[in-house]
N, C-alpha and C positions, 0 to 999 in steps of 0.2 A: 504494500500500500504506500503509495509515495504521499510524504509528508509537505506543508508548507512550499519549505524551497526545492522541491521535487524531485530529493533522494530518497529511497527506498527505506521503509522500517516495516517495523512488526505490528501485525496488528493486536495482540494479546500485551507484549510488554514496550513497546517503542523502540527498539534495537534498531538501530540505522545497519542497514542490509548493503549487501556488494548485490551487483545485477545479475550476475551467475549463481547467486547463493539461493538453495531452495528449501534449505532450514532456518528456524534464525539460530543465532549461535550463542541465544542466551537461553533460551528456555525452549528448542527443537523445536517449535510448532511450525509445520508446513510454510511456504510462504504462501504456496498458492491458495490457501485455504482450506484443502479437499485435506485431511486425514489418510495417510493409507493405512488398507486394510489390516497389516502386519504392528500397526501402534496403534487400534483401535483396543479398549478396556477389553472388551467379552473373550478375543483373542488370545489375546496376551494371559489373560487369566486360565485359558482352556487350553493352550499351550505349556504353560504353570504346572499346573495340577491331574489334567487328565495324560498330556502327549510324551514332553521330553524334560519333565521335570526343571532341574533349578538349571538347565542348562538354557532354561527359557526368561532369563532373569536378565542379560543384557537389553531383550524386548520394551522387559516391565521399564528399566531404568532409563532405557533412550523413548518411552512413550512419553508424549505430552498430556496426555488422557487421566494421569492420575498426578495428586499432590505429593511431592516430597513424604510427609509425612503417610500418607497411604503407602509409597511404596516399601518404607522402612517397614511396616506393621505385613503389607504380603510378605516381604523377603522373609520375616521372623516365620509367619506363618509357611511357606512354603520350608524353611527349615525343620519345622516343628514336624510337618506333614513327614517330609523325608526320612525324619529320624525315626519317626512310628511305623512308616515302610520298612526300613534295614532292619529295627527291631525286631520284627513280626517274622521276617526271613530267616534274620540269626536264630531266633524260638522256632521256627518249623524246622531249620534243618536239624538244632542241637535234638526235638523229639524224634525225627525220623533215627535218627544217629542213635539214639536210647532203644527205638523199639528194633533197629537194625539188631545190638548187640545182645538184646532180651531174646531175639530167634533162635539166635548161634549158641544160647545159655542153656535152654531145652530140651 
C-alpha cells in the first residue's frame, strides 16, 4: 500500500516496503494482501498436531495468523502433545517386551 509520499508500506504495521518485497519484514504479513494457504491458522495447526508434528512449527512461527503470544502457548502445547506421544510408545513397547519374556518363562 503506498503511503503519502508514495513508497510502499504495510498495511497491518507501517513498515516502509522495497518494490520486490512481498513480505513485510516486520511482522511477515503478505504484501499483496491474499494470505497463503500454507500461513493460514486451520493449516498450520493441522499440520501441528495431526500430519508432521513439531516439524511443523517453523509454519506456526513464520505465520502472520497468530499473536506472539499464541504461538508461545501452541509450541508448549505441541510439546506437551509430543511428549504424551513418545511416552505412550516407550509404555507399549516396555509391555510388549514384559509379555515377550513372560512367553519364553512358561
Amino acid at each position: 500500500m503506498p503511503n503519502p509520499n508514495g513508497a510502499l508500506s504495510c498495511s497491518a504495521c507501517s513498515q516502509s516496503l522495497e518494490p520486490l518485497d512481498r513480505f513485510c519484514r516486520r511482522c511477515g504479513r503478505p504484501v499483496s494482501g491474499k494470505t497463503p494457504f500454507h500461513h493460514r491458522p486451520w493449516f498450520v495447526l493441522v499440520m501441528l498436531f495431526a500430519v508432521v508434528g513439531p516439524f511443523a512449527l517453523p509454519l506456526l512461527w513464520r505465520s502472520a495468523g497468530f499473536s506472539r503470544r499464541q504461538k508461545v502457548v501452541i509450541t508448549v502445547l505441541q510439546g506437551v502433545f509430543v511428549w504424551f506421544i513418545l511416552s505412550g510408545i516407550v509404555r507399549g513397547y516396555m509391555m510388549y517386551l514384559q509379555f515377550i519374556s513372560n512367553l519364553g518363562v512358561g
